[in-house]
N, C-alpha and C positions, 0 to 999 in steps of 0.2 A: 603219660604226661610229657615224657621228655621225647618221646616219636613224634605227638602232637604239635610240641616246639619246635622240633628237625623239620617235620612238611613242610610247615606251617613259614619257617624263615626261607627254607628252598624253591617255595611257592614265589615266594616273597622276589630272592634274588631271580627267578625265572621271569617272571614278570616286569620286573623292572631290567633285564637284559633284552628284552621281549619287544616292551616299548621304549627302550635305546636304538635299537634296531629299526623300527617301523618310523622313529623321527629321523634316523638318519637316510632315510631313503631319499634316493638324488629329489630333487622337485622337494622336496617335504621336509625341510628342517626350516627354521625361524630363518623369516626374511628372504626365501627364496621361492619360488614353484609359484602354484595362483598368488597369493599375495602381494608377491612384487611385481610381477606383472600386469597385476591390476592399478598398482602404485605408481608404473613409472609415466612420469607423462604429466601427474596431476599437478607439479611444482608449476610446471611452466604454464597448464593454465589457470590456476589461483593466482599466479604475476599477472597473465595479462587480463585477466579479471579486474584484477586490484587498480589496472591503468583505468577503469572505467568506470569505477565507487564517484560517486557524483555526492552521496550524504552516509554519515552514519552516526549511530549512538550507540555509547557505552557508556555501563555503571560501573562500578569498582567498591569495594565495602575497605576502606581504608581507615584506619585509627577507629574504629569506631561510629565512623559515618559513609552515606552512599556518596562517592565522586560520582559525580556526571561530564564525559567528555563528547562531543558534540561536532565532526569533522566533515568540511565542507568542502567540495574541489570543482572549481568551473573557472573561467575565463575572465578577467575583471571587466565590466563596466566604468564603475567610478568610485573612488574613495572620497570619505567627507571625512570629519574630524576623529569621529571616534566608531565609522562603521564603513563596510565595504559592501559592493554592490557585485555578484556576481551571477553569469551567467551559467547556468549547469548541460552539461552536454547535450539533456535533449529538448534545450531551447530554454526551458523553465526558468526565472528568477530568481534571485532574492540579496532580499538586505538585512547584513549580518550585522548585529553592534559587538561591540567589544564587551569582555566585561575583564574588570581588575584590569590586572598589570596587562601591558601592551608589550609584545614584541612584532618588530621587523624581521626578518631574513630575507633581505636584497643584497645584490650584488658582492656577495661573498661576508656578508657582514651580519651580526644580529647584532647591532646596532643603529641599524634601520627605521624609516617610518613611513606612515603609510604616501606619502608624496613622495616616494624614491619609487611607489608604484606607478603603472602606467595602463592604462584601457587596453585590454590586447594581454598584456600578461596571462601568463596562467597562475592559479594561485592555490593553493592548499589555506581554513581558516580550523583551526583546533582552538576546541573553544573548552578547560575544564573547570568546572563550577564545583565551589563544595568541598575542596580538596583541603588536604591538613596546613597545605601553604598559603591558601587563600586561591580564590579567583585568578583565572591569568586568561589572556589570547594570543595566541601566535599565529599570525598573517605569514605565510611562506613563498616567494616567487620561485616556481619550481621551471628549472630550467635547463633541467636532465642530466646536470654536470656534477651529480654526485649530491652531498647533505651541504645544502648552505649555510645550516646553522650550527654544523660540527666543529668540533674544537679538535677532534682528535687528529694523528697523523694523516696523511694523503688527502684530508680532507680539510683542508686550510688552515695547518697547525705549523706555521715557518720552525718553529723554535726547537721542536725535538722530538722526540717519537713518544709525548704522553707522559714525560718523566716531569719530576716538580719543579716549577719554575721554569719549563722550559729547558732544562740541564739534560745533555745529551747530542749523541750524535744526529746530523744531521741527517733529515727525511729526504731522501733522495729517487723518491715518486715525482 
């Protein structure tokens, strides 16, 4: 019994020094050899992918219920009171209404509305329905200069680097 125990654990350590060995071989440990060579590359084209997402839908199962978020990106047409008219890269229409709470993010501000837009703009429309906070839509004029509707530092936050109140050194981006 106790020889059976001795193989048996020797076996054991043999094996597992065995395949320590065979994982550290050059090329073939985590995150290097085929794998990441087949990975590198893909960042940059799901980015420029993403510059050319014209619609999308997603659900989300929050508190207890399905969100639905609903993102639109093409070229403005024309805004009315409570919906936007755009055009989608490959020509195609539409007119989006709002629903719930409204937001702007123009010209550095989400305090915005839709007549700070203009025909020509480009726009991002995220539309989420159903959510725990209620209905909301955010019209976005994207304008390549970073998150227009960021609070945080670098990204149109004068007061301080994200501390409360604004209390802190100054953001010197």
């Amino acid at each position: 019994m106790k020889k059976l125990l001795v193989v048996t654990l020797m076996s054991l350590v043999l094996l597992g020094v065995g395949g320590a060995a065979i994982a550290a071989q050059p090329g073939q440990a985590p995150g290097q050899g085929q794998g990441q060579g087949q990975g590198q590359g893909q960042g940059n084209k799901l980015k420029e992918a993403r510059k050319h997402v014209m619609r999308s839908h997603r659900e989300a199962f929050l508190d207890g219920k399905v969100a639905i978020v609903d993102t639109d990106r093409g070229e403005l047409l024309s805004t009315s009171e409570n919906s936007v008219e755009i055009k989608y890269e490959d020509s195609s229409t539409a007119r989006i209404e709002a629903v719930g709470k409204l937001t702007v993010c123009a010209n550095g501000s989400r305090e915005g509305s839709l007549s700070d837009l203009k025909a020509g703009d480009q726009v991002m429309v995220i539309r989420a329905t159903n959510t725990p906070k209620g209905d909301h839509t955010v019209v976005v004029k994207q304008t390549g200069q970073g998150r227009p509707c960021a609070k945080s530092p670098g990204q149109g936050n004068p007061e301080g680097k994200g501390k409360p109140e604004g209390k802190g050194e100054a953001n010197s981006q």
